[in-house]
C-alpha positions as CSV (number, residue, x, y, z in Angstrom):
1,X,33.7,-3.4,4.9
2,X,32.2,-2.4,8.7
3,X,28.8,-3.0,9.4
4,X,27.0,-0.3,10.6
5,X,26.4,-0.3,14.3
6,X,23.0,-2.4,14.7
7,X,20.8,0.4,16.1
8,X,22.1,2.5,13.0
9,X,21.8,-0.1,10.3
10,X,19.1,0.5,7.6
11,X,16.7,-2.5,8.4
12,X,16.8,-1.0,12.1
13,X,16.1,2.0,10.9
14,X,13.1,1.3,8.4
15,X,11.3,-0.7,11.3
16,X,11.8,1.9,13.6
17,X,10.6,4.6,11.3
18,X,7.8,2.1,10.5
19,X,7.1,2.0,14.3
20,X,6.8,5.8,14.4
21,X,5.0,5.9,11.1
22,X,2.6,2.9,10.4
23,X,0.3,3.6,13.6
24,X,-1.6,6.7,12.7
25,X,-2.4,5.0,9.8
26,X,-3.6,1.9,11.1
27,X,-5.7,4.1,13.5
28,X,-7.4,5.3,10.0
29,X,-7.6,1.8,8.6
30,X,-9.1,0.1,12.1
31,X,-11.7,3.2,12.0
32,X,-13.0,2.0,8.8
33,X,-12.5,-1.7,9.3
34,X,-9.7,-2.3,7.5
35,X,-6.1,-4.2,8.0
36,X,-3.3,-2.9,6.3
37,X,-3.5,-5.5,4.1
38,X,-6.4,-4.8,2.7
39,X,-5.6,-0.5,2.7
40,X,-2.7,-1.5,0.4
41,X,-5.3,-3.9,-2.0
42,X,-8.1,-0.9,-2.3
43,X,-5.6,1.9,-2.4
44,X,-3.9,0.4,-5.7
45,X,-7.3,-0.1,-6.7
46,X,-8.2,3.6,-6.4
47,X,-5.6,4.0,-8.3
48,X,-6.0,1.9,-11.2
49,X,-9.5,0.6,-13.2
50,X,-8.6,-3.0,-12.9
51,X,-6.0,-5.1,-11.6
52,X,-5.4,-9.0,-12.2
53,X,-4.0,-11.0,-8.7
54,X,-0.8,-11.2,-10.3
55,X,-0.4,-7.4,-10.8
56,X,-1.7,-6.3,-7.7
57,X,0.6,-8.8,-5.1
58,X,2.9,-6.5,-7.5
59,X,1.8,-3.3,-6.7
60,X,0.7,-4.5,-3.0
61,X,4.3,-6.5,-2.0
62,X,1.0,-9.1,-0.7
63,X,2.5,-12.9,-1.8
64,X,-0.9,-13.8,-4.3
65,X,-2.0,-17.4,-1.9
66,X,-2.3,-14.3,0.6
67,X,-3.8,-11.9,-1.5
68,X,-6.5,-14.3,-2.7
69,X,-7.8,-14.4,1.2
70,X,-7.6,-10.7,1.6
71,X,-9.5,-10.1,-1.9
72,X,-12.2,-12.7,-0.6
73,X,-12.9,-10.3,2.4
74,X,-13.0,-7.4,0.7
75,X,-15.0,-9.0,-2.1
76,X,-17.0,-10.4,1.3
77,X,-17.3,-7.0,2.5
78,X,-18.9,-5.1,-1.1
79,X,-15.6,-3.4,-1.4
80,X,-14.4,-5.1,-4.8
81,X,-15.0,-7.6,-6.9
82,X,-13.4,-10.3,-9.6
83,X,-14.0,-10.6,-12.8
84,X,-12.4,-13.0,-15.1
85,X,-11.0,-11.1,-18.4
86,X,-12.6,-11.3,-21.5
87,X,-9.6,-11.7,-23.8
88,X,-7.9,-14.4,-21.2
89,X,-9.5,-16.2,-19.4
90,X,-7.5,-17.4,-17.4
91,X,-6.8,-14.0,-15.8
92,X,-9.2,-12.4,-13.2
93,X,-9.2,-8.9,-12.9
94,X,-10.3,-7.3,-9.1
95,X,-12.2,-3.8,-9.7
96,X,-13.5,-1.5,-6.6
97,X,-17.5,-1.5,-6.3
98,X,-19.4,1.3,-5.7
99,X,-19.0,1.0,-2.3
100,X,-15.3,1.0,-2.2
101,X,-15.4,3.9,-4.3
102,X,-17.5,5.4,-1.8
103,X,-15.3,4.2,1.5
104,X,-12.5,6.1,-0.7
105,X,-14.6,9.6,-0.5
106,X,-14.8,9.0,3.1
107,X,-11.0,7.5,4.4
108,X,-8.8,9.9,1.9
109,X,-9.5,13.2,3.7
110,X,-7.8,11.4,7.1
111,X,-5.3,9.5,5.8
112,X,-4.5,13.3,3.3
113,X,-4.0,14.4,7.0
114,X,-1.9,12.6,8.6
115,X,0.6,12.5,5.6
116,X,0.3,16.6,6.1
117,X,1.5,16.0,10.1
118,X,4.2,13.6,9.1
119,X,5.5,15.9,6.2
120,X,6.1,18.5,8.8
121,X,8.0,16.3,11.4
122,X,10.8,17.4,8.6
123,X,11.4,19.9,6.2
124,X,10.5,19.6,2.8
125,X,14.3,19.0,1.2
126,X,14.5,16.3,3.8
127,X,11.2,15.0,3.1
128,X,12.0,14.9,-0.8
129,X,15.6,13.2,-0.1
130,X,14.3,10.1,2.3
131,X,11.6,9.0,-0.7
132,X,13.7,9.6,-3.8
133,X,16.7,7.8,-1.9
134,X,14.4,4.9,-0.8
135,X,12.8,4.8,-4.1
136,X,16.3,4.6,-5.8
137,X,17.2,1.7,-3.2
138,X,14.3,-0.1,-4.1
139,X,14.5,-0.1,-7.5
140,X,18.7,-1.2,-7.5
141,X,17.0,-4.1,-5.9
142,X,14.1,-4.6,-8.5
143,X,11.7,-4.5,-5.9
144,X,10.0,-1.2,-6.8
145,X,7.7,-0.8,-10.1
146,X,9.8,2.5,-11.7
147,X,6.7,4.8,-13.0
């Protein structure tokens, strides 16, 4: 089996297109004082009423002993905080606060508009294709949570 030529091959690809994507986003995210890290962490929780650790490095592709660090800034910061389940207590759930609910009111309309610009770098039947064929990669792979 050939190899695809190395500027052609799909990891070369992905970073580049993460190159062209990832920066008007982390415009938005350094705006609002955030790392991508913790977009990823309050964007699931946006999402989703509570999350344990465990289900969000999931959901986040964050490895939990780095998650934990990113949770205690946001927790720092007002954005979200822990608290340990009732029916197992081992498990500690992260929920949004008030004011991370707020931030969201504030960050979606910018981050809703630069997914409009980037959807019309391509045509729609294009756009459709790369995240159903990406999706179908990563979940060959088990990497992505099927829905």
């Amino acid at each position: 089996m050939a190899i695809d030529q190395f500027t052609r091959s799909l990891p070369m690809m992905l970073y580049r297109t993460l190159d062209a994507v990832m920066p008007r986003f982390r415009k938005i995210f350094n705006d609002f004082g955030l790392t991508e890290q913790q977009w990823r962490v309050l964007r699931v929780l946006w999402e989703t009423d509570d999350v344990t650790i465990k289900d969000l490095a999931d959901f986040t592709l964050i490895a939990a002993p780095s998650l934990v660090g990113i949770v205690d800034r946001l927790e720092r910061d007002g954005l979200v905080t822990r608290q340990r389940s009732t029916t197992d207590r081992r498990k500690v759930n992260v929920l949004v606060t008030t004011a991370g609910s707020e931030l969201e009111d504030r960050i979606m309309p910018r981050v809703a508009s630069a997914y409009v610009e980037l959807k019309q770098s391509v045509d729609a039947d294009t756009w459709s294709q790369v995240l159903v064929g990406l999706q179908r990669i990563a979940v060959q792979r088990g990497v992505e949570r099927s829905e």
